[in-house]
C-alpha positions as CSV (number, residue, x, y, z in Angstrom):
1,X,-43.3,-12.7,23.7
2,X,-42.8,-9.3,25.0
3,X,-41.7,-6.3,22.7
4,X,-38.7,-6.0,25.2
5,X,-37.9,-9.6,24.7
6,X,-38.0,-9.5,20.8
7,X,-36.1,-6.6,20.9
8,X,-33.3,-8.3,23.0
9,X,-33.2,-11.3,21.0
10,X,-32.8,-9.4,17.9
11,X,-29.8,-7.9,19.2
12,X,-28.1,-10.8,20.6
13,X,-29.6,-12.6,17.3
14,X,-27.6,-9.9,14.8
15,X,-24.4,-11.7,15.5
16,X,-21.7,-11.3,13.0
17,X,-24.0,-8.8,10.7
18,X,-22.6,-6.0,13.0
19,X,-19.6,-7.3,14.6
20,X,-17.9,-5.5,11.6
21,X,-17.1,-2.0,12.3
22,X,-17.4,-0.3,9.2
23,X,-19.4,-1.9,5.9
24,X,-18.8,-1.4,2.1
25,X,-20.6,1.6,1.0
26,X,-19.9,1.3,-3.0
27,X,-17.6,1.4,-5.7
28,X,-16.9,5.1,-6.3
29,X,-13.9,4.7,-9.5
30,X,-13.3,2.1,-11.8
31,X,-11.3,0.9,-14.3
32,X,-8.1,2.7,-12.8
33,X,-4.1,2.1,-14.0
34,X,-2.0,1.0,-10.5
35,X,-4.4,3.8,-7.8
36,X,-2.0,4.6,-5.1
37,X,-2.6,7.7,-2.7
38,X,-5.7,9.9,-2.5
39,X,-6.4,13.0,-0.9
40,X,-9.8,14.8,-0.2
41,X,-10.1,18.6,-1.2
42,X,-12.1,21.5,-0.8
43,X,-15.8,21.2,-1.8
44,X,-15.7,16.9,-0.8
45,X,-14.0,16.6,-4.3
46,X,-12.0,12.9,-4.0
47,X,-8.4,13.5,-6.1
48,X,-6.6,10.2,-7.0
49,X,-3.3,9.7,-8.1
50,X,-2.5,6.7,-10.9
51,X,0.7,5.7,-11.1
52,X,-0.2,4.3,-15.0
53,X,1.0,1.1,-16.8
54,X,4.3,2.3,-18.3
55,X,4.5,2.3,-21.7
56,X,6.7,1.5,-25.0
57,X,9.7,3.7,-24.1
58,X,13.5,3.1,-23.1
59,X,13.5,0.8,-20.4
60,X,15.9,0.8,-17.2
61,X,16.0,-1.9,-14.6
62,X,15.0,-0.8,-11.5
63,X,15.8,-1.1,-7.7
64,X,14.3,-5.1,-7.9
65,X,16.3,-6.2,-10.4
66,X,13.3,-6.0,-13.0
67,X,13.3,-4.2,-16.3
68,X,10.5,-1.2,-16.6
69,X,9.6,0.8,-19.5
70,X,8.8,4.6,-19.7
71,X,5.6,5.9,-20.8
72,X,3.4,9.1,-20.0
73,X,0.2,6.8,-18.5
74,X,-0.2,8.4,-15.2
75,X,-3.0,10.4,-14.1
76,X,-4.6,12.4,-11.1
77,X,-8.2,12.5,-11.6
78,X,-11.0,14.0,-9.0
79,X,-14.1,12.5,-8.3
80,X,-17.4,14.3,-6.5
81,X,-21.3,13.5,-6.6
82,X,-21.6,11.0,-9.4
83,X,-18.6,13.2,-12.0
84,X,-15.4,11.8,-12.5
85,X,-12.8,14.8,-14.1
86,X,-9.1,14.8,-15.3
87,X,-6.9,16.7,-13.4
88,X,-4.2,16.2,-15.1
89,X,-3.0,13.4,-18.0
90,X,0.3,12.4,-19.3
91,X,2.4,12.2,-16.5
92,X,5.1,10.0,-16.7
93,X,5.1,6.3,-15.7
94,X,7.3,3.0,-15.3
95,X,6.5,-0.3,-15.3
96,X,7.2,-3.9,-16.5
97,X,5.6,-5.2,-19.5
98,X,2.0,-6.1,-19.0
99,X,2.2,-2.7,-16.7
100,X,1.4,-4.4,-13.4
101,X,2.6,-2.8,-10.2
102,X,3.9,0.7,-12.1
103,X,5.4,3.7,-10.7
104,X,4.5,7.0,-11.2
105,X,2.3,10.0,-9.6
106,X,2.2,7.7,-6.0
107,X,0.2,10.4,-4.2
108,X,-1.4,13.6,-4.0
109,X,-2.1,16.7,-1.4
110,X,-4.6,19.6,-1.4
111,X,-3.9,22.9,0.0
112,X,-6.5,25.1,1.4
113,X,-6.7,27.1,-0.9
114,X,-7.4,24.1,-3.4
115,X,-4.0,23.9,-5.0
116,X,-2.5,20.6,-6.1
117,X,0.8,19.3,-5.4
118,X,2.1,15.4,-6.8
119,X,4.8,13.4,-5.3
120,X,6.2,10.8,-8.5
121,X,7.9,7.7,-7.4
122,X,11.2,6.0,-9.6
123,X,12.0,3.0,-7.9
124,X,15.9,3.1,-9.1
125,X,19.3,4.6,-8.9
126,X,18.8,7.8,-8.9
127,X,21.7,7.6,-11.9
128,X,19.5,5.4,-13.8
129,X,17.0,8.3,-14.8
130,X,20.0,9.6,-16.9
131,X,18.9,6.6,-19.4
132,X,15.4,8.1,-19.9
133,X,16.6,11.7,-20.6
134,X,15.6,11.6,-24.3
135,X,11.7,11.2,-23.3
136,X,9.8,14.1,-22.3
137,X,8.7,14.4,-19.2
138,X,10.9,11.9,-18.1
139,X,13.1,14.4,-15.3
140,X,9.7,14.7,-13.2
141,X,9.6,11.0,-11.8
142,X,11.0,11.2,-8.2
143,X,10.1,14.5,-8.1
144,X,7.4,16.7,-6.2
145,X,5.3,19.0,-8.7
146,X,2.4,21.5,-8.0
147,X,-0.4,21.5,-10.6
148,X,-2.4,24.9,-11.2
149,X,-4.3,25.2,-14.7
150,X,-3.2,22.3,-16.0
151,X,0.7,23.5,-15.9
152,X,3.1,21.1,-14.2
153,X,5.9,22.7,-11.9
154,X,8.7,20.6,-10.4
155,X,9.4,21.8,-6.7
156,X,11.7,19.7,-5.5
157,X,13.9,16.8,-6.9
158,X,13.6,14.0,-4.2
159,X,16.0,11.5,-6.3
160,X,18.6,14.0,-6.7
161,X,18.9,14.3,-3.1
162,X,18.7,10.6,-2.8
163,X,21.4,10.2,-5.2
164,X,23.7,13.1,-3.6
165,X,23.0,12.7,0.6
166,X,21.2,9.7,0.9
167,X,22.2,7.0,4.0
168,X,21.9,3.8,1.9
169,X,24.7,2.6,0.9
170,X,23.3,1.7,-2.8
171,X,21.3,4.5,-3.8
172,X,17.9,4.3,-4.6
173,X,15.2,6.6,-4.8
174,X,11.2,5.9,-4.6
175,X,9.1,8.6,-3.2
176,X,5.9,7.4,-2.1
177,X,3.8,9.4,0.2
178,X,3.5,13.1,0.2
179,X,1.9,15.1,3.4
180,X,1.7,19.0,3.2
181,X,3.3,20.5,7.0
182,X,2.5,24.6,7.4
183,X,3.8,26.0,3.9
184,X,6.2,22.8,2.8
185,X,6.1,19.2,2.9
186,X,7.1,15.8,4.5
187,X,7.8,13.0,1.7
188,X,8.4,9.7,2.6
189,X,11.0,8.2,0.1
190,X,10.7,3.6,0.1
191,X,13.8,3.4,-1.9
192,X,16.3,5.5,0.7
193,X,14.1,4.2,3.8
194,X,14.0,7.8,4.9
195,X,11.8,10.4,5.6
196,X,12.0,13.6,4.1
197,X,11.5,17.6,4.6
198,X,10.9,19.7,1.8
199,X,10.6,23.6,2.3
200,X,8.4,25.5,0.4
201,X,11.1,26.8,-1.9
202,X,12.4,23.2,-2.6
203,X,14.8,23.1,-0.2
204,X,15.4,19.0,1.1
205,X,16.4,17.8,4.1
206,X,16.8,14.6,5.7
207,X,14.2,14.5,9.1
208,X,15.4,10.8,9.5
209,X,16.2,7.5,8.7
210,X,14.9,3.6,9.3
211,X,17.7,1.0,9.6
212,X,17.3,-2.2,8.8
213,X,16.2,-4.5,11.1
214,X,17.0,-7.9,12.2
215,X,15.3,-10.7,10.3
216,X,13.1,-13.0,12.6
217,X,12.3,-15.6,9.8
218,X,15.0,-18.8,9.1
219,X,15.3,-18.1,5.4
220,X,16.6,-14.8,3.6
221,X,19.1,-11.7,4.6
222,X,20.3,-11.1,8.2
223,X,18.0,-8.1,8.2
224,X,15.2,-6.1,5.9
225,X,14.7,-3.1,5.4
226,X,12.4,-0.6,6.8
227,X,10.8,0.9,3.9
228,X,8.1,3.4,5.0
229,X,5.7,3.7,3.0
230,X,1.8,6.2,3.9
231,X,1.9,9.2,6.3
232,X,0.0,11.8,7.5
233,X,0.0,14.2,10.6
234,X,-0.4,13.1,13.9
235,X,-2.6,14.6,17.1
236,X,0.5,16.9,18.2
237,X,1.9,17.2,14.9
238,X,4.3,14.6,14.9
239,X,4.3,12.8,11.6
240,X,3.0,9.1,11.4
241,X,4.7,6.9,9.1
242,X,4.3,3.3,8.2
243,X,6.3,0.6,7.3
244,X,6.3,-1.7,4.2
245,X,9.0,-3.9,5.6
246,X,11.0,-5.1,2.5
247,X,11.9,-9.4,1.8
248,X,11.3,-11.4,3.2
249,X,8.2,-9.7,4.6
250,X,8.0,-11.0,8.1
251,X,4.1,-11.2,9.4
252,X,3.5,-9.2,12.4
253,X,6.8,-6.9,11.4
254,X,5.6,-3.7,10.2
255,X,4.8,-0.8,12.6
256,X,3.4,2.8,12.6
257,X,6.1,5.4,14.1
258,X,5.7,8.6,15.1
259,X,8.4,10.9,14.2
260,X,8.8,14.3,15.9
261,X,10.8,17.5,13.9
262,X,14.1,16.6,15.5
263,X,14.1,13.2,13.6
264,X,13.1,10.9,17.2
265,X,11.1,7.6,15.6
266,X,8.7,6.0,18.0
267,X,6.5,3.2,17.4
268,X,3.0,4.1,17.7
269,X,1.4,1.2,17.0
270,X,2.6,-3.0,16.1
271,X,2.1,-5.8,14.6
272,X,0.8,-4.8,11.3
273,X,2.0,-6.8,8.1
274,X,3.2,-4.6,4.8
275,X,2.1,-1.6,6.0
276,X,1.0,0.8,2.7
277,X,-0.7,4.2,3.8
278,X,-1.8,5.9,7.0
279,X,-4.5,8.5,8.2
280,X,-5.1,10.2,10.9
281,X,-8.8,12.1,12.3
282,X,-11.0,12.2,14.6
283,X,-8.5,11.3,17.6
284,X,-7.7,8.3,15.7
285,X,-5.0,6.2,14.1
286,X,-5.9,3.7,10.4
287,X,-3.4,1.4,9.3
288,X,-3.6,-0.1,5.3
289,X,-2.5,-3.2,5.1
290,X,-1.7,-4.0,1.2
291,X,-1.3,-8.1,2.3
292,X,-2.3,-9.3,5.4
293,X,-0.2,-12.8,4.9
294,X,2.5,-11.2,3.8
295,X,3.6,-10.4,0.0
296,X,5.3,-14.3,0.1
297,X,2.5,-15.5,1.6
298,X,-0.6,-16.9,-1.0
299,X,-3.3,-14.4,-0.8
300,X,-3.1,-11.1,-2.4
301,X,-5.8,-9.6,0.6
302,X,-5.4,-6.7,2.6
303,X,-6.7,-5.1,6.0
304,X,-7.5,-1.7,7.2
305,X,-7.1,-1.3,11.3
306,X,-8.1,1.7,13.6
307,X,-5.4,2.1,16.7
308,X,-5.6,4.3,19.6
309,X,-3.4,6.6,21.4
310,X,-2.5,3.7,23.6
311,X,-1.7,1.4,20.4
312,X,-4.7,-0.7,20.4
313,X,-5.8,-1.7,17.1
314,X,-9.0,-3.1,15.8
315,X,-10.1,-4.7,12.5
316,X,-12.1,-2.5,10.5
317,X,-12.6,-4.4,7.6
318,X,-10.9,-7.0,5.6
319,X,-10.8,-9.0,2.8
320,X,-9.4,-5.8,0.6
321,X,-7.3,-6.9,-2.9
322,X,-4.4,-5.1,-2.6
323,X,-5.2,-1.9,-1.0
324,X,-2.7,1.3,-1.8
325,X,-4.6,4.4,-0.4
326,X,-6.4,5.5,2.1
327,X,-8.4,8.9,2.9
328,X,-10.8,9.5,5.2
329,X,-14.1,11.5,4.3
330,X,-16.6,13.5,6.1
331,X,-19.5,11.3,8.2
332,X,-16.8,9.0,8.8
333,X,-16.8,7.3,5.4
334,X,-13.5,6.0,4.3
335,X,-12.2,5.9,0.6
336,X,-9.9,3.5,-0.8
337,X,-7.8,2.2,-3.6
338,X,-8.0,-1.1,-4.4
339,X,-6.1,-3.8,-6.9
340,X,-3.9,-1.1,-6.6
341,X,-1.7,-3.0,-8.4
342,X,-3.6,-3.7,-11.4
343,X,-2.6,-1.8,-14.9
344,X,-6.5,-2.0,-15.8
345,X,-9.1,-2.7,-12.9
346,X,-8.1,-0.8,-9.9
347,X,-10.6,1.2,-8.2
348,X,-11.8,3.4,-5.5
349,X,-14.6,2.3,-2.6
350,X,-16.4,3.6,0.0
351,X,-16.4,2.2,3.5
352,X,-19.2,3.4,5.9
353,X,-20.1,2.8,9.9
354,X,-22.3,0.4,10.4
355,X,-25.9,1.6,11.2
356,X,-27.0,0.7,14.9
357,X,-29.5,-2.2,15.0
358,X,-33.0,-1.0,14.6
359,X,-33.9,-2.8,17.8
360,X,-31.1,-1.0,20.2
361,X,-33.2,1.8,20.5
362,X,-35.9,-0.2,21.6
363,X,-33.9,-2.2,24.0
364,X,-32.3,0.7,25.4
365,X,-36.0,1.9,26.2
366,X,-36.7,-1.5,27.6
367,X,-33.6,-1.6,30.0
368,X,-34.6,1.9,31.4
369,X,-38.3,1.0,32.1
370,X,-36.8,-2.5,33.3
371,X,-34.1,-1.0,35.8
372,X,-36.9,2.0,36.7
373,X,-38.9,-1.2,37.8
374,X,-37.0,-2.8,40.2
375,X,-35.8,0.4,41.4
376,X,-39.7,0.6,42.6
377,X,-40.0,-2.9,43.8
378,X,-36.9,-2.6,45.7
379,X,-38.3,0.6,47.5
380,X,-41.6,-1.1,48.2
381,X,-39.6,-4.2,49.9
């Protein structure tokens, strides 16, 4: 057998070992309470937001009908090289008991200049964080806060506004994913299904609103609701948002829109299901999936998709337990968190491109000499 040969059959021989686009490159953070957004900083450092596991404090029943308890359990920690640091403890938390699926700090952004800002969710009436006034700490949930030597500073109160201007027609407030845009901010909020615009003095203002949409499925409400969820910035600086879709969850429902500063929401990309962050880089669109068969559905796995300017997606990778953030790193590695959900054993991992097979080299030699070949013999005849 010719080395051309082997090295063609090696190829065609690799099969599914490299139909996957990107491979798991590692654990990177353990042991994490409910890891929701993440954000990568100056000097590669990895920041993490944990929304915590609640706690033994009044207790309020939130926007599902559930009860959840205050505590000061969330967290934003950073990670770089092998160290693991505290940014910042204590922050405050809600969840139900056994602290499963809490809210709390839900993501995190990085300015230039290093400085940290936090978006906390609250998942409730915005008049329902009046019952938790007696706890410290307690007024920053739906709130954005920048962090800088360990001091907390609220910026903006994201519930309030909820609670005072918000479209719904039952208020409730649960902001979710915070991107930076020139020297203020864009804040998607899951409870008021809007997205929000938030100066750099604090001022708020609504940049628009998803409606409900018609149910397709025979059983539950006429229609669900939107509930946008990740974001980033786009290619020409529109803001990409995706959607959660609320019960009953259709499959295939969820999209990614892109919404310009007047408030205009197209969709960018379809046919995602529960939809939980975004990214953007490199020319590119990802899509998070938290559960690919739908949060009714029986598995609790989740998907992360590429999509193009044309609204193309691809599989990336699959097979995630309940992804909830997404950043992307340098040399196209991708970081995530996963079990998201989990009060105990979330985590972050690494994906990475797969290596090239070491026989395409080879074979690209081989087609070259082959083509040069009958380029000759052609000539000769």
């Amino acid at each position: 057998m010719s080395v051309c040969t082997a090295a063609l059959l090696a190829l065609l021989g690799a099969g599914d070992a490299y139909a996957a686009t990107l491979r798991f490159d590692g654990v990177v953070l353990d042991g994490l309470a409910n890891p929701r957004g993440l954000a990568v900083g100056p000097g590669g450092w990895l920041y993490v937001s944990e929304a915590g596991r609640g706690g033994d404090g009044p207790s309020i029943v939130d926007g599902a009908g559930e009860t959840v308890s205050f505590g000061r359990t969330g967290a934003v920690i950073r990670y770089r090289a092998g160290v693991r640091e505290s940014v910042l403890s204590g922050l405050p938390s809600l969840a139900p008991a056994g602290g499963f699926g809490a809210t709390g700090p839900h993501d995190v952004a990085i300015s230039g200049d290093g400085r940290l800002h936090a978006v906390l969710g609250f998942g409730a009436n915005p008049a329902r964080r009046e019952d938790l006034a007696s706890e410290p700490g307690a007024d920053l949930l739906g709130r954005i806060v920048s962090v800088e030597g360990g001091a907390v500073t609220p910026i903006a109160d994201l519930t309030e506004f909820e609670g005072t201007h918000g479209p719904d027609d039952e208020p409730n407030s649960n902001p979710f994913s915070l991107v930076e845009v020139g020297d203020g901010f864009v804040v998607t909020d899951s409870g008021g299904n809007d997205v929000l615009d938030v100066s750099a003095t604090g001022a708020i203002s609504l940049r628009t609103y998803l409606p409900p949409q018609l149910n397709p499925l025979p059983f539950g409400p006429p229609v669900y609701q939107a509930v946008p969820t990740g974001a980033a910035v786009g290619a020409s600086g529109d803001i990409l948002v995706g959607q959660l879709t609320g019960f009953p969850f259709p499959v295939g429902s969820a999209s990614v829109f892109g919404i310009d500063t007047a408030g205009s929401a197209v969709v960018i990309a379809g046919g995602f299901t529960n939809l939980i962050d975004v990214a953007y880089g490199g020319g590119m669109g990802y899509a998070l999936e938290l559960d690919s068969d739908s949060l009714l559905g029986p598995l609790t796995s989740g998907s992360l998709f590429s999509f193009d300017a044309t609204g193309t997606k691809t599989l990336l990778y699959g097979g995630l337990v309940n992804p909830t953030g997404l950043a992307l790193g340098e040399g196209g590695r991708i970081f995530l968190s996963e079990n998201g959900l989990s009060p105990t054993d979330g985590r972050v991992i690494a994906l990475a491109p797969v290596p090239l097979p070491a026989s395409l080299p080879l074979l690209a030699g081989c087609l070259a000499a082959l083509g040069a070949f009958y380029y000759r013999r052609v000539r000769r005849e």
